[in-house]
N, C-alpha and C positions, 0 to 999 in steps of 0.2 A: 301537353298534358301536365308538365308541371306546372303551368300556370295555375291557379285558383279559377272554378268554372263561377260565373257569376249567378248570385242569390237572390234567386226568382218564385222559389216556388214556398208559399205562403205555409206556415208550422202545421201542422198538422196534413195537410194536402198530400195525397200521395207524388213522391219524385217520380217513382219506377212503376206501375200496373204490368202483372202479365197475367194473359190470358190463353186458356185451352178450349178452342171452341167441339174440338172433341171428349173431353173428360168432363166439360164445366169447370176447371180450376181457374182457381183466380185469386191471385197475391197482391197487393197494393202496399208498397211499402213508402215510407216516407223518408225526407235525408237520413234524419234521425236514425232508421230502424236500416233503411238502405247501408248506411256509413259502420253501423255496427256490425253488420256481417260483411262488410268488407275489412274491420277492423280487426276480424275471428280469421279470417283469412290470411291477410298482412302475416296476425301471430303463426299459426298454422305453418307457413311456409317459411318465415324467420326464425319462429323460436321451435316447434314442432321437428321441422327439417335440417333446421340449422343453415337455410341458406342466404349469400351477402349479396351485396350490389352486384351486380356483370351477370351469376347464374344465370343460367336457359329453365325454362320453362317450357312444355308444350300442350298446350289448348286446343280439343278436338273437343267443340261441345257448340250445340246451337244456340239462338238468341233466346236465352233464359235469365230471369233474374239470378240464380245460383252463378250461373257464367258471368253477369255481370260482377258476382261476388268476388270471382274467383282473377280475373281480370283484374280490378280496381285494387283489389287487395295484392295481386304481385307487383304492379307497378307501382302503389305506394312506398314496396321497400324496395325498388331498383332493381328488378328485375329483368332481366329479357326475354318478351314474350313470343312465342313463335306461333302466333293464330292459327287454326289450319281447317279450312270450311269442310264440310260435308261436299259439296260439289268438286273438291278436287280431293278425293277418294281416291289412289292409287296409283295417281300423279306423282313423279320425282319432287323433292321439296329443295327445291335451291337455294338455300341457304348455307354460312358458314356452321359446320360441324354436325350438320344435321346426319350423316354417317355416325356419328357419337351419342352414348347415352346423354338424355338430357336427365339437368338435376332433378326435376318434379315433373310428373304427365298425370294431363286430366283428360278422361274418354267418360262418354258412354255408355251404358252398358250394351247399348245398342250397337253401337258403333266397333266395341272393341271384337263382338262376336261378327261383323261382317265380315268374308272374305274379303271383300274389293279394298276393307283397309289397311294399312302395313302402319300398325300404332307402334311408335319408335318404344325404345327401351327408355326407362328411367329410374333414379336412383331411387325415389319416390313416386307412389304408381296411385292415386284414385281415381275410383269410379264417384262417378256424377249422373245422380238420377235425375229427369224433367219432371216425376211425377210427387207428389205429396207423401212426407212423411218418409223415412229409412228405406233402406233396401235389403228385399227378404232373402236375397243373396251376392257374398262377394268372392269370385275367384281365387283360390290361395295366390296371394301375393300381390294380391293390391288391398286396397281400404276403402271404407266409406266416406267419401268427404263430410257429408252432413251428418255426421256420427261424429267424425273426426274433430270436425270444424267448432262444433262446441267446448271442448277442453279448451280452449283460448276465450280470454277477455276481451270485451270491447273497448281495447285499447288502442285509440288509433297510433298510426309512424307518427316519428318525425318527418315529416315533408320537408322542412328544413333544409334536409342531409339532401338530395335528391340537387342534381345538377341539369340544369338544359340541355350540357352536352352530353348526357349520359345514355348510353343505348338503351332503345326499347323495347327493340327486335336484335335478333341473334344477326339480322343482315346487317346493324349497323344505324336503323334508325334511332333518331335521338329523341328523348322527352321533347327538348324543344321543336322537332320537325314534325312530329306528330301532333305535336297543339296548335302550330300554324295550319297544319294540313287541315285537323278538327274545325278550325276557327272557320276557314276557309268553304268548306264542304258548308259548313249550318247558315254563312254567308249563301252558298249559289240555291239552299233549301227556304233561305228568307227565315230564319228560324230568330226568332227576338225572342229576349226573357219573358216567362210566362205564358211563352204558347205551350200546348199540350198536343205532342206527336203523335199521330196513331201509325204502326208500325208494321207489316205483315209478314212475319219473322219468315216465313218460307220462300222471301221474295230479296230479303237482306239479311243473310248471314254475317257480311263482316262490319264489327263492333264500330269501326269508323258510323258509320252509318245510321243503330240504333242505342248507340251507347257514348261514343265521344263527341261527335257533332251537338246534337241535344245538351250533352253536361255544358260544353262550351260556351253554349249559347244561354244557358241560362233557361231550357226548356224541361218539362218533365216527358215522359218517353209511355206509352198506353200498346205493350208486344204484344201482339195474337199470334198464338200459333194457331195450325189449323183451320185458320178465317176463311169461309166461303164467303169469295170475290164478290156474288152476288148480295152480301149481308154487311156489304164493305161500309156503306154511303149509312145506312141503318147504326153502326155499329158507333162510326166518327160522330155522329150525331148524340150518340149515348152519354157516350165519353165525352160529349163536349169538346172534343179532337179541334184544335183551328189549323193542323195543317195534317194530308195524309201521304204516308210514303209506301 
């Protein structure tokens, strides 16, 4: 992930598309717009939070562009992110310190009212809505990200500062192991600059997947949620999709 993902997807072109085949939502964002909310995030969590390279992070949130925000923007400033899917809901999380408060957690709002979740403590606590526009309610004691996430500029890190060997997960993974892994995966998906993914977020939760393989590769990324399987072959045709996952 520290590496630089290769520049493929022509100015104006959307990077990121997501879709709600349930609501009709539908965001198309481009490097450009994509980068600057990953740059409101970055500040957010560096300057907002006040947190430095090594912090933990914890990410309980599905494949959404907001999630993609929220992601790209901690790993920018050296973060360690500790992913945590919907499908492993109430699972032990094996990790180092994950008995300890992490320094920032993003849930849900869905997520954080399940039983089956045990959403960890954190020094800093937002909620993260899937749906359009603010959230018409926040639990005392946490925030709204995309309330929050506007007080900062679109300024992106230094990338610079960022090391290979720097962890990217609280287990230890490093920038550079996670960019070979990236490279690798978009390698066994045949993914080459300028293909366009269509992705079926309820089928690929982890960001490897719909979010670092694709940048790696130099690919833009087309998430449904909600996609009826049967409207799959219809949909990649839409989108001009030339690979689907």
């Amino acid at each position: 992930m520290a590496d630089p993902a290769p520049v493929a997807v022509a100015t104006g072109e959307p990077l990121l598309s997501y879709l709600d085949g349930a609501t009709g939502e539908r965001t198309d964002l481009t490097a450009q717009q994509f980068g600057a909310w990953a740059a409101r995030s970055a500040g957010l969590l560096r300057d907002g939070c006040g947190l430095r390279p090594g912090d933990r992070v914890a990410v309980l949130l599905p494949p959404h562009w907001r999630t993609a925000a929220v992601l790209i923007g901690a790993w920018s400033v050296g973060l360690a992110v500790s992913f945590r899917p919907r499908a492993l809901a109430g699972l032990p999380v094996l990790e180092p310190g994950a008995d300890r408060p992490y320094d920032a957690v993003f849930v849900t709002p869905e997520r954080l009212d399940d039983w089956l979740e045990d959403v960890p403590e954190g020094t800093h606590r937002y909620l993260v809505g899937t749906g359009p526009g603010p959230l018409s309610q926040v639990p005392l004691g946490w925030l709204d990200w995309s309330a929050e996430v506007l007080r900062h500029p679109e300024i992106a890190p230094d990338l610079g500062a960022l090391r290979p060997s720097d962890p990217a997960s609280p287990d230890g993974t490093s920038y550079g192991e996670w960019g070979a892994v990236s490279r690798e995966y978009a390698r066994q998906l045949d993914l080459r600059a300028g293909d366009r993914l269509l992705v079926d977020a309820a089928e690929h939760e982890q960001p490897l997947k719909w979010l670092l393989a694709p940048l790696a590769a130099g690919a833009s990324v087309v998430l449904c949620a909600n996609l009826d399987p049967a409207d799959r072959d219809a949909r990649a045709a839409a989108e001009q999709a030339t690979r689907v996952l």
